[in-house]
N, C-alpha and C positions, 0 to 999 in steps of 0.2 A: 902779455897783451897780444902777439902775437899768436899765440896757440887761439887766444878766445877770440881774434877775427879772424883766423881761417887761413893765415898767413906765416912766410916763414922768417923768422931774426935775422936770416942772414941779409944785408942792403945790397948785396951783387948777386943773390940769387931771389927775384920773385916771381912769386908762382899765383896765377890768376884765381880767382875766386869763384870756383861750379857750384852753382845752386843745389841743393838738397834736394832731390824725386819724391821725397817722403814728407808729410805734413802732420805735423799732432794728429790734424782731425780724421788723417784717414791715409790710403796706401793710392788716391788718384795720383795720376798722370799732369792732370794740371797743375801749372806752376803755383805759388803761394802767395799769390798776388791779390789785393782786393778788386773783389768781381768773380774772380778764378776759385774761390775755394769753393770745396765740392762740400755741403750738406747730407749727413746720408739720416733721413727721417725714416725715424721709428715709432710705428701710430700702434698704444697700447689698448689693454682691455680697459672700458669705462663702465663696463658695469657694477650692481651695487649689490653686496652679497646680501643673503636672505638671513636676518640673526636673530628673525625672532621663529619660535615654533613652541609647539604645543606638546607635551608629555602628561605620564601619570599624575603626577602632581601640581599641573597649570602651566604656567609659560613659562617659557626656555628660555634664556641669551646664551643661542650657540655661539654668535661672534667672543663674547669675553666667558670662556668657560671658568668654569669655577673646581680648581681641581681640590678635592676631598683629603687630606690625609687620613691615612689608618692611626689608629689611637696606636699607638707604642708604649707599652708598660714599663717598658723598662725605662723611661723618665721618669716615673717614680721615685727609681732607684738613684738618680740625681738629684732629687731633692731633698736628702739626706741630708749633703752638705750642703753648708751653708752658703758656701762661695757660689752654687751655680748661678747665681745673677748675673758672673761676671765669667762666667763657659760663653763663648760666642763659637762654638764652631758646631752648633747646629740653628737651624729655623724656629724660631716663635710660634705658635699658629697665632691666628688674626682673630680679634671677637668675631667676626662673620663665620670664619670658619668655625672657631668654639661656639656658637651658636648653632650651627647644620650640624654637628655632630651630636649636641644636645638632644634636638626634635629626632634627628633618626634612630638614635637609640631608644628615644621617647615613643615612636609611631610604632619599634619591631617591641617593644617588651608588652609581657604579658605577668599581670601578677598569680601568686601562688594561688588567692583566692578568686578568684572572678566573680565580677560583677553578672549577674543576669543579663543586661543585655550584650554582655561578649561574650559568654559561654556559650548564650545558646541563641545565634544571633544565627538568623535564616535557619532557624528552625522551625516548623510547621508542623501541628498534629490536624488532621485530615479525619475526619468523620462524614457518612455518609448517612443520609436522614431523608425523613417526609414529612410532611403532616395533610390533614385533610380540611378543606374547602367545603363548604356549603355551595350547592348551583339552586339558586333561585327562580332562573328565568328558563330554561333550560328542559326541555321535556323527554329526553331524552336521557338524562343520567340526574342525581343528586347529590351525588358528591364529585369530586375532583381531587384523585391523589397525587400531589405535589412535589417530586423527590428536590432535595437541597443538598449543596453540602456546606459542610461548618467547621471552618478553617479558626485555628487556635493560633495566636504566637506567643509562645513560648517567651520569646526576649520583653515583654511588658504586660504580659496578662491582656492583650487585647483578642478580640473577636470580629468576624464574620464572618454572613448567612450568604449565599450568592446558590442561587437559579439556573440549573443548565437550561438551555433554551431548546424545545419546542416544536416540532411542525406543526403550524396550521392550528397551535392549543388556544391560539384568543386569547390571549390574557401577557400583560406585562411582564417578561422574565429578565433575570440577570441578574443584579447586587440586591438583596432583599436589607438586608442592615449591613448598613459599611461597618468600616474596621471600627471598633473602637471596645468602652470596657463594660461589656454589658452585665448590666444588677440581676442578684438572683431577686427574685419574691419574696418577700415579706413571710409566706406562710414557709421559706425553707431556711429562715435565718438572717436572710440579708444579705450586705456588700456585694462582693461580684464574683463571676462565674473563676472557679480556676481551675487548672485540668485533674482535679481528682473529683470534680463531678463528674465527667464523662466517661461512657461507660457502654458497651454494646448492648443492645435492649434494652436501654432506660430512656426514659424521657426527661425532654430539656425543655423549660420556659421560658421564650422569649418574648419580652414584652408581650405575653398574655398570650400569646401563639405556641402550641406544645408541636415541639419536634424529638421523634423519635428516630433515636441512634439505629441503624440496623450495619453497619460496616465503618471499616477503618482499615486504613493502609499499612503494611511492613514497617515503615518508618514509628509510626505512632505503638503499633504492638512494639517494637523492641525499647521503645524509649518507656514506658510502662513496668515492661521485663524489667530492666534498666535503675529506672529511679523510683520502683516503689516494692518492684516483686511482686506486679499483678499480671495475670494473664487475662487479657481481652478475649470475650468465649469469639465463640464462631459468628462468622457474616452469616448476614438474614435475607432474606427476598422480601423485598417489599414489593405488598400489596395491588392487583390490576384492578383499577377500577373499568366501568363498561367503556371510556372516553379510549385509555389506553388498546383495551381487547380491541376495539374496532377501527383502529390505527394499524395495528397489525398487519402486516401487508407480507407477503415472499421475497427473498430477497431477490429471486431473479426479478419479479413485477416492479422494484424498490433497480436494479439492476438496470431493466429497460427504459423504465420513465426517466433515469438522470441522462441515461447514454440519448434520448431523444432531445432531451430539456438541454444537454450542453451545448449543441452547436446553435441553437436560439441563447442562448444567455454568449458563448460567443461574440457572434454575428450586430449586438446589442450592446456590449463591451465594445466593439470595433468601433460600432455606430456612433457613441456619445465620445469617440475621444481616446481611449484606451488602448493601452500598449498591446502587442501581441505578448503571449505566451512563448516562453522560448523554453518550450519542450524538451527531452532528454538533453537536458544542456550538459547535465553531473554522466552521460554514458557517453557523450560526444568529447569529453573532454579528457576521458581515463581511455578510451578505446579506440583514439583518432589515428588513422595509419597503421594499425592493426586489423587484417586482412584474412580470415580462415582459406586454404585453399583444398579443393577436392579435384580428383581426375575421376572420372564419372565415362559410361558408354551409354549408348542406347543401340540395339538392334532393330532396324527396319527389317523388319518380315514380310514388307510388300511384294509384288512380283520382283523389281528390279531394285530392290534396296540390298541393302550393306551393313556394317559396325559403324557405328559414327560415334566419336571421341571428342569429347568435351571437357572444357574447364570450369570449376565454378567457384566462384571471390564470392564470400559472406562476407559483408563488412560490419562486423562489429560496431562500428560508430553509430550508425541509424538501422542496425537489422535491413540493410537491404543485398540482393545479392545481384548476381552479373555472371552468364556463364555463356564460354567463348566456346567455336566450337573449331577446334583441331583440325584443318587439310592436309589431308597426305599430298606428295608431290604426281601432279596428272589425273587429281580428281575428278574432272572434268566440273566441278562446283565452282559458283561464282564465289569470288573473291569476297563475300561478305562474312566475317568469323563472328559477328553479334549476334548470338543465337536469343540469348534473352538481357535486354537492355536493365543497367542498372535501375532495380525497383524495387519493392517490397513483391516477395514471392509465395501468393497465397495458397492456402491447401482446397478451401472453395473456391476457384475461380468464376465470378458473377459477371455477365454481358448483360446490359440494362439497354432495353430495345427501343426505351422511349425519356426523352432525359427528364429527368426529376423524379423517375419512380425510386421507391423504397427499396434499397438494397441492404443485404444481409450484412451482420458484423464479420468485418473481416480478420477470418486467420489465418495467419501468417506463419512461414517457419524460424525456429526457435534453431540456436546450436545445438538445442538435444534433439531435437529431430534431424541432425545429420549423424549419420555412423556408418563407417564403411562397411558395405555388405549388406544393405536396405536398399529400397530405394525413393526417389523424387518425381514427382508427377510435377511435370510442367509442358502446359498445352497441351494437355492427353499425353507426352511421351513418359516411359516410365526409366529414369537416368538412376544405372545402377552405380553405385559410389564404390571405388574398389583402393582407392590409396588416399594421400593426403602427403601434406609437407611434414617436416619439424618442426616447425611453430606450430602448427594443428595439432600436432600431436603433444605438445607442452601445455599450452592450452586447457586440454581436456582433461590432463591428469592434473592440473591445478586447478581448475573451475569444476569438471564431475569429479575428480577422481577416477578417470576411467580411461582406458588404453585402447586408442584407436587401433584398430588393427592392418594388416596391408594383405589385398588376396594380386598372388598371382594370376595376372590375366596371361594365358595364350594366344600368341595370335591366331585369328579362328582360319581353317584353310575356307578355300571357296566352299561358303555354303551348300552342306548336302541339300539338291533342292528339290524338292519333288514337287510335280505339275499342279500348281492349285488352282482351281478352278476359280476364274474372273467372277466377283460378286458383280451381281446387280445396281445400279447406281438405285441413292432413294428416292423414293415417290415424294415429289416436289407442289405437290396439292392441286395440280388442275385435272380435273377428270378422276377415274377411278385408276387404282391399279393396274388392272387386267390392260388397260388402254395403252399404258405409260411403258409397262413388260414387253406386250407386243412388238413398239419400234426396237426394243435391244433383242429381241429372237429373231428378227428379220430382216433384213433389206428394205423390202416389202413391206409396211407394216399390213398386221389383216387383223380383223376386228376380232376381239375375243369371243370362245365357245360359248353358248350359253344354256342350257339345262331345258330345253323346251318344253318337254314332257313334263317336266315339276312346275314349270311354270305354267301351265295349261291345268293341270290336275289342282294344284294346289290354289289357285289365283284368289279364291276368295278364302281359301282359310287362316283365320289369326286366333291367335292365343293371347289371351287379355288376362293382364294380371292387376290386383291393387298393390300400390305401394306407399311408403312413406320415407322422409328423407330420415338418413341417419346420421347427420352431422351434427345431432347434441345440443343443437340448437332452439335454447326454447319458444322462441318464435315460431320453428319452422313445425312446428312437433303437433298440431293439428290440422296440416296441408295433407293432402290425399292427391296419390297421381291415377293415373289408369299408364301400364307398362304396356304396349303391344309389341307382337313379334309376329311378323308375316311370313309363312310357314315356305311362301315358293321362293323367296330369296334371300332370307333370314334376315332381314332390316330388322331395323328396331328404330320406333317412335314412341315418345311421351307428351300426352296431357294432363293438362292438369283440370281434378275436379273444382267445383264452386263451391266457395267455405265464406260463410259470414263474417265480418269485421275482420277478417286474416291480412288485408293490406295487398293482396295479388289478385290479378286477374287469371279466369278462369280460360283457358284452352292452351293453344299447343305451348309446350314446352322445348321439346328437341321436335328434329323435322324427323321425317323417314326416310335412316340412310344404312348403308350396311357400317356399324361400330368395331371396331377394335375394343378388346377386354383389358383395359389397366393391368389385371391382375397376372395374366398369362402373354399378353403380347400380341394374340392372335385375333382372326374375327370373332366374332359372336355365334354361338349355334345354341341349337333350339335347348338342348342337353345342358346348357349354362340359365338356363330359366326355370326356377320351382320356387313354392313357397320356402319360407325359409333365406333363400339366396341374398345376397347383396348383390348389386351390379352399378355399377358406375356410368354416367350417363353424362357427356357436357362437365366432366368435372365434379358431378352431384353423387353422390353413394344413397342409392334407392333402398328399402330394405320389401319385398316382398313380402303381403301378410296374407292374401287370398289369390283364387283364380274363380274363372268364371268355370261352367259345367263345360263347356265345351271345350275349356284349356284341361280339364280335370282328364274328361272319356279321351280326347289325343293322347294323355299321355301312359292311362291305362292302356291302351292297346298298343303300344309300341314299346315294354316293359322294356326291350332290349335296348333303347337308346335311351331311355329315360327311368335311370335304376333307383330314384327316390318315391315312383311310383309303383314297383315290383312289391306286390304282398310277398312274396313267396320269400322274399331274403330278410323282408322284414320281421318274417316267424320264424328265421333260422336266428335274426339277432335275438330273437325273445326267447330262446329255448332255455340258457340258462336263469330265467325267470320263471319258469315253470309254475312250482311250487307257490311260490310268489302269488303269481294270479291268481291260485287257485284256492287264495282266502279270501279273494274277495269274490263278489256279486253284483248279478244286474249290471245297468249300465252305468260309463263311469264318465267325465268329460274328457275332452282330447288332449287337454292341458295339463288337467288332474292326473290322466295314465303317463303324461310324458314326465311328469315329476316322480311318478310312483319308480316307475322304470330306471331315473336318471340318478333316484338314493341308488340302485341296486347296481350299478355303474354301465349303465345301458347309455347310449347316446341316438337318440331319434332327433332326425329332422323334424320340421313342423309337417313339411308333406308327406312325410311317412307314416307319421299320427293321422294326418287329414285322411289318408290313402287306406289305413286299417277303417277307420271308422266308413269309408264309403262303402267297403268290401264285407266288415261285420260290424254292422250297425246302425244306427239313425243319423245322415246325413239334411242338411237342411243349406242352401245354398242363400247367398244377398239375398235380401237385408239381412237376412236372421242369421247367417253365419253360426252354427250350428251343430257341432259333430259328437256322435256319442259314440261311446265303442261297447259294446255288446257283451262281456267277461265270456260269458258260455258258448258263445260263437265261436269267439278268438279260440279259447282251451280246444274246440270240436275240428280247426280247423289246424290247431297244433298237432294233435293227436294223427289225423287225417296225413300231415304232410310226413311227420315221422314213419 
């Protein structure tokens, strides 16, 4: 009794009674007193686990799973004896269980013979087909050829007809007869259709509608092959009716109308509600954080330029790139290394001067347009690519199969530089040229030379020519201009003649100013005007077809600047024609000799034709435009030159 109060047996030795530090409930400090005991709350999880879900074969109780045994065969071999009813040292299974093992053995078997619809279950014979329409209201075509195709299944003998759809054909397309078992005709026998009617180049009756076979797919040939040891001949072309031919379109014109027609269907999408498009989402997702890198120079060749050394990051994820540009230390360059900010980096670069005008489809570069030892035009510079990383170079022989290559660069010494003469800033459009030169020759500026004597001598004479546009346009193609060239400053002005119902008004066209030649870069001179010629005017490509008499004699006399009016070179071009001319007789037309000449592989101007016949032959100027050429002149004056 004493041990269990905490005290000692002996009655001349007792020993006081210390409370316990420690408490059932816990290791506090405070004593074990009511009031004093210490609580230590533990707040658990009260959520409610999720037990039901959804699988293969319908709903799930993942909370109470159901665990499967595997059949064991060798219980078999226990129930030989008789006593196993009373073996307890293994598991029973449950009717539940011997039921799920029932169906799953039942759902994986397959018997020896098979039923049609398991053997050949989603199988499909595919025929391609047409037939033809009557157009009754229609003045433009009479029939209408129909293409179908004519889907078989195999797994029940069922059918259908179904319609590809269409542009703009007018007429209801898509399921022509649903699925089902469609009857032959009475005049083929009867009951219904089954795949050893079908057959490429025969025809098929449906409900009184003939469609004929002309194609079938891989699949259908080998099942044929297959289960009967027939070969289906060859596919056919079916038939263009006039509806079809006139549909017909290129496919860049087929090309351009969708690339204009998308950002309208777009923009209309957007409008009513519609998600955006989320573009290369399948490149953004395989190529994110993968980065091509090239090291790239450009050489400034200006007066005070350098090497300049650059980075350039392809990003793979969106095709866009970003290329940093290298400072040496004490370059004296602002600290900005963004040469070209990340963007798509085009090969046309287009500045649109006015917003909303029509700009070109943009191309962009591709990873096969980079390879070291080429180069990259960006902003006018031309960045030669000369190395790359090792991921670039993994890259390419896994995507081209191709081995980037790496050119040792030198570093280049101080430019050998030799004095290049300061170009001229450009002519900025106010005033003439000669004006604008001036202040950069001078200090001073002084007004530019000017040609006095020609211009005194020359002041009233022009040279008029007729012309016609040559831009293919058949509108423009009965418009007549009158070309002038003013002979003391070489301007050039066009008006235009007066044409009946043509839709333009008749007078000036261009003003009189001195032009530049599209073709050559330079001004215009008199030597760039003959029949024959094209010249370009405002943008317009004129073709010269006449001159007046007086453009005709200016430019006979001055053979030596105006060498399509030189008879003399024109008889040396005719010598190996000799023979030639000298079957025929009389005179001939200026058009007719230039054809005759042009079999023989002669090439005449029209003014070198005009020009013979002024010189040997009958000549007739506006209206009557006019020129014959003489045979026996020309032969007297070949002879004469030789």
């Amino acid at each position: 009794l004493g041990k269990k109060l905490g005290t000692s047996c002996d009655p001349g030795h007792m020993v006081p009674l210390v409370p316990s530090t420690s408490t059932p409930r816990g290791t506090s400090q405070l004593p074990f007193l009511p009031g004093y005991a210490a609580q230590e709350v533990k707040f658990g999880t009260s959520r409610k686990p999720q037990t039901l879900s959804f699988g293969p074969g319908g709903c799930i109780d993942s909370y109470h799973k159901l665990k499967v045994p595997r059949l064991n065969l060798a219980i078999t071999e226990r129930l030989k004896d008789p006593f196993h009813r009373y073996d307890m040292s293994y598991r029973s299974p449950t009717h539940e269980e011997r039921d799920f093992i029932k169906q799953s053995e039942r759902n994986t078997f397959r018997p020896l013979n098979e039923p049609a619809w398991l053997k050949h279950d989603r199988h499909v014979l595919k025929f391609d087909a047409y037939t033809q329409d009557r157009m009754f209201e229609s003045t433009k075509e009479t029939f209408r050829i129909r293409r179908c195709v004519i889907y078989f299944y195999l797994e029940d003998g069922t059918m259908m007809v179904s319609e590809p759809k269409v542009e703009n054909s007018g007429m209801p397309q898509g399921t022509v007869v649903k699925r089902h078992r469609i009857p032959k005709p009475k005049c083929l026998g009867g009951g219904t259709y089954s795949y050893e009617d079908f057959r490429v180049g025969s025809t098929v009756s449906i409900y009184a509608q003939i469609y004929k076979l002309v194609a079938c797919d891989e699949f259908t040939r080998k099942f044929y092959w297959d289960a009967m040891g027939a070969v289906q001949p060859d596919d056919q072309e079916a038939p263009i009716d006039s509806f079809a031919a006139n549909m017909q379109v290129d496919e860049e014109a087929i090309a351009e109308r969708s690339a204009t027609l998308s950002e309208s269907k777009e923009y209309h999408h957007l409008a009513a509600g519609g998600n955006r498009k989320n573009q290369k989402l399948e490149q953004y997702l395989e190529n994110d954080r993968k980065v091509l890198r090239f090291h790239c120079f450009w050489d400034d060749m200006t007066k005070y330029g350098t090497r300049m050394y650059y980075t350039l990051h392809y990003y793979l994820a969106d095709d866009t790139a970003e290329i940093l540009e290298n400072m040496s230390r004490n370059s004296g360059r602002d600290p900005y290394p963004t040469f070209w900010r990340r963007s798509a980096l085009r090969k046309n670069p287009n500045i649109t001067a006015i917003p909303a005008m029509m700009e070109p489809e943009p191309v962009i570069y591709k990873p096969e347009d980079l390879v070291v030892g080429e180069y990259v035009n960006v902003l006018g510079r031309n960045l030669f690519l000369y190395d790359c990383d090792v991921f670039t170079r993994d890259f390419y022989k896994e995507y081209m199969d191709f081995e980037q290559g790496s050119i040792k660069i030198e570093q280049p010494r101080l430019f050998l530089r030799v004095h290049t003469k300061i170009r001229y800033p450009p002519h900025i459009g106010f005033g003439s040229e000669e004006d604008s030169l001036a202040s950069c020759l001078r200090l001073t500026p002084r007004p530019p030379q000017r040609d006095m004597k020609r211009l005194i001598a020359d002041a009233d004479k022009v040279m008029r020519f007729e012309a016609k546009l040559a831009n293919d346009i058949p509108q423009d193609e009965k418009r007549r201009f009158i070309v002038a060239v003013f002979m003391a400053d070489d301007s050039v002005g066009v008006w235009e003649l007066k044409s009946r119902n043509s839709g333009h008004d008749e007078g000036k066209f261009a003003n009189k100013a001195r032009r530049k030649n599209p073709a050559t870069g330079s001004w215009f001179c008199q030597a760039d005007f003959f029949v024959g010629a094209i010249v370009e005017v405002n943008a317009s490509p004129f073709q010269l077809i006449w001159a007046d008499d007086a453009a005709f004699i200016r430019m006979e006399s001055n053979p030596a600047q105006f060498r399509y009016a030189d008879t003399s070179l024109v008889l040396q071009k005719l010598r190996p024609a000799r023979e030639l001319l000298g079957k025929v007789e009389g005179l001939m037309d200026w058009r007719s000799f230039q054809s005759l000449v042009q079999d023989h592989g002669i090439q005449l101007v029209d003014h070198e034709t005009i020009s013979l016949a002024r010189a040997h032959g009958r000549y007739q100027g506006p209206p009557a435009r006019k020129a014959q050429i003489d045979l026996g002149q020309l032969l007297v004056a070949m002879d004469d030159q030789s």
